[in-house]
C-alpha positions, 0 to 999 in steps of 0.5 A: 494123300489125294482121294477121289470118291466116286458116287452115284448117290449122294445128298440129297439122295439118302442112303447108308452110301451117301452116309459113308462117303459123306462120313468118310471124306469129312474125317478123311480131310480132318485127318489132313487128306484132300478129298474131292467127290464125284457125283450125280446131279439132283434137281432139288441141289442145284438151281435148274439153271445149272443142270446143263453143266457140270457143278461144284457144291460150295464149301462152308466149313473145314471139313467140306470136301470137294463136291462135283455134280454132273448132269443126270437123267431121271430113271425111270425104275426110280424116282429117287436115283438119278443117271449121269450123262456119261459125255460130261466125263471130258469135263471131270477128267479136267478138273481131276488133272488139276487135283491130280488124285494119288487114288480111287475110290469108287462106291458105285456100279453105274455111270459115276462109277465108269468114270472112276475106273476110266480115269484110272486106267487113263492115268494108271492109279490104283482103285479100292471099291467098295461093295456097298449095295447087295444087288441081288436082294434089291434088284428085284424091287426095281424091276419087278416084271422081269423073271427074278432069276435073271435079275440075279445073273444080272446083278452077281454079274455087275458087281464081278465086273466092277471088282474085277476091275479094281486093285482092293475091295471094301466089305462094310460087313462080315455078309458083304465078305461072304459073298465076296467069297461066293462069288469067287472075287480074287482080289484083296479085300478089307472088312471096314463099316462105316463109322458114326461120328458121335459128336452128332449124336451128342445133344442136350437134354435141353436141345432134345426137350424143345425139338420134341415140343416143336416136333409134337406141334406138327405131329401131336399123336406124338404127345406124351407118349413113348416113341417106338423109331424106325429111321431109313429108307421107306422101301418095301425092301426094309420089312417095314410091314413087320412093325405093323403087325407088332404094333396091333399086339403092343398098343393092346397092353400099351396105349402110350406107345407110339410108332415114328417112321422117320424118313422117305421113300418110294413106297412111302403112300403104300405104308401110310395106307397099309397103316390105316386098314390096320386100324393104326393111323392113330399110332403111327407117325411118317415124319418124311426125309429129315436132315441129320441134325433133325434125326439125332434130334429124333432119336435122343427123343424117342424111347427105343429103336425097331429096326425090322430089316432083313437086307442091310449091308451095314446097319449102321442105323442101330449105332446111331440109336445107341450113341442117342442113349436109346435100346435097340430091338432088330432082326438079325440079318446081315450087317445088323448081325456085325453091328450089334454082334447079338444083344449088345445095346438091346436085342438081336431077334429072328425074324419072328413077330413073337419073339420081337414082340416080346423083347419089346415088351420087356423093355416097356415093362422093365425099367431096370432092364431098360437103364442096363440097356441104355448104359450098354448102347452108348458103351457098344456104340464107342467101338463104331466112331468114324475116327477108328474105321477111317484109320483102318480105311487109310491103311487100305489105302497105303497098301493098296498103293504100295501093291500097285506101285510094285506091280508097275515096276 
């Protein structure tokens, strides 16, 4: 099968998005399928030279897929996204005549996205969407000057248009369903996480001992001490500030704990600050963007997982900490209440700074509780492989094809 995925995030923008389609297409191609992306353009992926003119990423192993970069503008919304000049579409649509895609897969709602839908109208193939992003909880961090209900109208709306335009819709998650539901979305839909793939999640104790001894010269508050992992996004979005105010109460029966942020984001200076008038600067740690290797490096040296996030579509975060053999403590609230399925690999909290606390005080303070845990992460991660949701993704796929055939005829 040929497949196209359109995207307007991908690497290095980083986001649960560019993880699934990365993940995806990598075992969609070991499966025996053809894969290209679609993409915007990032001015630290390519050479400034290039960003005139539509690119092609270089392929260096098996499992590689086609990538495609199309010039962006930046955005001023945000630093982080970029918009794609929507008059290089002639130039794409050439090179996927050449492929000569069997379907689309569109992930986006914008620019990269309108391209997906125009191909497949010009060239009549049948489209799955997958609503990855819930607009209406993240628009307003966006554009926070303009009236919040307004923004939401908005939002329900983009994301109507774009399913109504498609043949099949994704669902990462039991929530992402429920919208679907709310919003009155008609079309058939299929509820399928992105999967882990735990090969990369699987490294030596002696590959995790001389990462943390490297890691721990560049962060020496890191030394000797138990590590507390948030892994994301730094946005406000993700509650981050929650693990601050826990951590005032831990450190005060705990001095050896220590709390790693390992990622990058807009908000990052505003948390770096927070941390400091909260009296925490010598108990927290920002790593900044690390690659993925580094980060299953950080995880299988870090004591436990908190993961405070109150708007995830999938959550997927917490798997990745259970195939690292670490416990999990997270609030549950959307696609971390179907990933973990309650206290599967840790535990699933409300959102309450007590209750949090207190579960991460058990595991601290309780050895055996904390072995049991360990043994129960790595046998609840399993279910989530990214080989058992890209079968259930290629079964979309035949029936979506299938419909649209019929439909034709």
């Amino acid at each position: 099968m040929k497949i196209v995925m359109f995207t307007d995030a991908y690497w290095p923008r980083v986001n649960g998005v560019t993880v699934s389609v990365e993940s995806f297409s990598r075992a969609l191609i070991r499966a025996g399928h053809e894969v290209v992306i679609i993409c915007s353009f990032y001015p630290d992926s390519q050479t400034v030279r290039q960003m005139s003119t539509p690119t092609m990423d270089k392929r260096e192993h098996d499992d590689d897929p086609i990538v495609i970069r199309v010039p962006s503008h930046s955005i001023f919304i945000s630093k982080e996204d970029r918009l794609a000049k929507f008059h290089k579409w002639f130039w794409v649509s050439k090179q996927l005549n050449v492929f000569d895609p069997d379907i689309i897969h569109i992930h986006s709602e914008f620019v990269i996205g309108e391209f997906g839908f125009y191909y497949a109208k010009l060239y009549s193939l049948p489209i799955v969407y997958t609503f990855h992003t819930m607009w209406e909880d993240y628009i307003t961090n966006y554009i926070p000057y303009l009236p919040k209900f307004l923004l939401k109208y908005i939002a329900r709306r983009i994301i109507k248009t774009a399913a109504a335009r498609s043949d099949t819709i994704i669902a990462p998650s039991l929530q992402i369903q429920e919208v679907l539901r709310r919003y009155k979305i008609k079309r058939s839909s299929y509820l399928i996480p992105t999967g882990i793939d735990p090969e990369l999640f699987s490294n030596s104790p002696e590959e995790i001992q001389q990462f943390r001894a490297e890691f721990e010269t560049k962060y020496p508050l890191l030394k000797g001490k138990r590590i507390l992992l948030f892994a994301g996004r730094i946005g406000k979005e993700k509650n981050i500030s929650f693990l601050f105010r826990i951590m005032t109460d831990i450190i005060k029966k705990h001095g050896d704990v220590v709390l790693l942020l390992a990622g990058n984001g807009p908000d990052l200076p505003f948390f770096q600050e927070e941390a400091e008038e909260m009296g925490l600067a010598d108990y927290c740690v920002f790593s900044g963007y690390l690659d993925r290797k580094d980060l299953s490096l950080v995880y299988g040296m870090s004591y436990m997982f908190v993961f405070p996030s109150l708007t995830e579509t999938q959550g997927l975060v917490t798997i990745e900490a259970m195939l690292s053999g670490i416990p999990v403590v997270a609030i549950g609230e959307m696609g971390t209440i179907a990933v973990m399925g309650g206290d599967n690999g840790g535990f699933m909290v409300k959102n309450d700074p007590e209750e949090f606390t207190g579960r991460v005080l058990d595991l601290l303070e309780n050895k055996s509780l904390y072995d049991a845990k360990v043994i129960d992460a790595r046998k609840h991660a399993q279910s989530w492989t990214i080989e058992t949701m890209t079968e259930k993704l290629l079964g979309a796929y035949r029936d979506t094809i299938q419909e649209y055939n019929a439909k034709k005829k």
